[in-house]
C-alpha positions in Angstrom: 37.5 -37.4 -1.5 36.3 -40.4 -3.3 32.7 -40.3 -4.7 30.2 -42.6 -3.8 27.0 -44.5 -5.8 23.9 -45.8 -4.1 22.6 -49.1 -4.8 19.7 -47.3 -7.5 23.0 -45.7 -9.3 24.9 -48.5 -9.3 21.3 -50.8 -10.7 20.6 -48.0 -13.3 24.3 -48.5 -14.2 24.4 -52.5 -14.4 21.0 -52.5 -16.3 22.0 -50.0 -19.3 25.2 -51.9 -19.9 27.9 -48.8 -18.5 31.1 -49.3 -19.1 32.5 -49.7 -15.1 34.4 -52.3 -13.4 32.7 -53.4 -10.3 35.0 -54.9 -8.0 33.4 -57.2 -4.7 36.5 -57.3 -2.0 35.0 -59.5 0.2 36.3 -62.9 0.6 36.1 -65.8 -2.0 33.7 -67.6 0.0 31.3 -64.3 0.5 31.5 -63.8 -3.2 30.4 -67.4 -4.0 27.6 -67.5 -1.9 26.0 -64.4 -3.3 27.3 -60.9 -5.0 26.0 -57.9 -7.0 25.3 -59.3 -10.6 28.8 -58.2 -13.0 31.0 -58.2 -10.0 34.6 -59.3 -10.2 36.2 -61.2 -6.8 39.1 -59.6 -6.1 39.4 -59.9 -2.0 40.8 -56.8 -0.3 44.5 -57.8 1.0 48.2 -56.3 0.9 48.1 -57.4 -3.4 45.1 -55.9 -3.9 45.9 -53.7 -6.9 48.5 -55.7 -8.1 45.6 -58.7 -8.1 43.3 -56.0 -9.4 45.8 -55.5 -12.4 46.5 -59.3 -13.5 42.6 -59.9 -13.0 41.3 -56.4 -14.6 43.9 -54.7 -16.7 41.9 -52.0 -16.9 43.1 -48.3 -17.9 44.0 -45.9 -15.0 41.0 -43.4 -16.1 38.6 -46.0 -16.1 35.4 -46.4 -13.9 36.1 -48.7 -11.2 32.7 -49.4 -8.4 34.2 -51.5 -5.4 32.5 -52.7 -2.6 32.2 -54.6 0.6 29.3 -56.1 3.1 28.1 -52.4 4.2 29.1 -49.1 5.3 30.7 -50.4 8.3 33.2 -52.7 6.4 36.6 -50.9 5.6 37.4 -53.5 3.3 36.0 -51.4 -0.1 37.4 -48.2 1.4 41.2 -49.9 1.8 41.2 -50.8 -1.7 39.8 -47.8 -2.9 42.8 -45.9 -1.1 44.9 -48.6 -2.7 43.4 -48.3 -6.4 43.9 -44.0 -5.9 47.5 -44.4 -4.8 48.6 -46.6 -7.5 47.2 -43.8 -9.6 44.0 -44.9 -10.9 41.4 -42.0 -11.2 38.1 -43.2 -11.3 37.4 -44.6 -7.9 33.9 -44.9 -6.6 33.0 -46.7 -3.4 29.1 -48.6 -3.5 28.8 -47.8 0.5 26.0 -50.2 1.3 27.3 -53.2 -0.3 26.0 -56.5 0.0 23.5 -54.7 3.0 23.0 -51.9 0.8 21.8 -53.7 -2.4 19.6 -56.6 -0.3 17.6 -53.4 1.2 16.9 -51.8 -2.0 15.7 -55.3 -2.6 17.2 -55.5 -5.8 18.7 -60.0 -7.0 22.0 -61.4 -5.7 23.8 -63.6 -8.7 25.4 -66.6 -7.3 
């Protein structure tokens, strides 16, 4: 079972400098309009992980924080599945995405 962070987590994490990758696997457009400040647009699809690996080339053990609009979109879950099957084994889902973080009222970047 994949772990999850809630939007404080994933805050404390951004704001001491952690050493994650936090993927956004919405669409380009969603991305551009707002996202969680250090996230990465990689849009959930059939190439995810190998789009994931030209963008990221990050180690298999590393941290890697994906997320989606909220905990109703499959589109961070899919990619985590996809990011675990091609062996990477650090996989944490942000839930409440975009939803998530704009309720804890915490600053989109743009």
């Amino acid at each position: 079972m994949q772990k999850t962070i809630t939007a404080g987590e994933l805050k404390a994490k951004i704001d001491s400098g952690a050493d994650f990758v936090l993927v956004d696997t919405l669409k380009t457009q969603s991305y551009e309009a707002r996202h969680v400040p250090k996230a990465v647009s990689i849009p959930e699809s059939p190439e995810f992980v190998e789009h994931f690996e030209k963008a990221v080339k990050a180690p298999k053990d590393s941290e890697i924080i994906v997320y989606c609009s909220s905990e109703t979109c499959g589109a961070h879950k899919r990619a985590a599945d996809a990011l675990e099957q091609a062996g990477y084994t650090n996989v944490v889902r942000f839930s409440g995405g975009l939803a998530g973080w704009e309720n804890a009222g915490y600053e989109f970047a743009q």
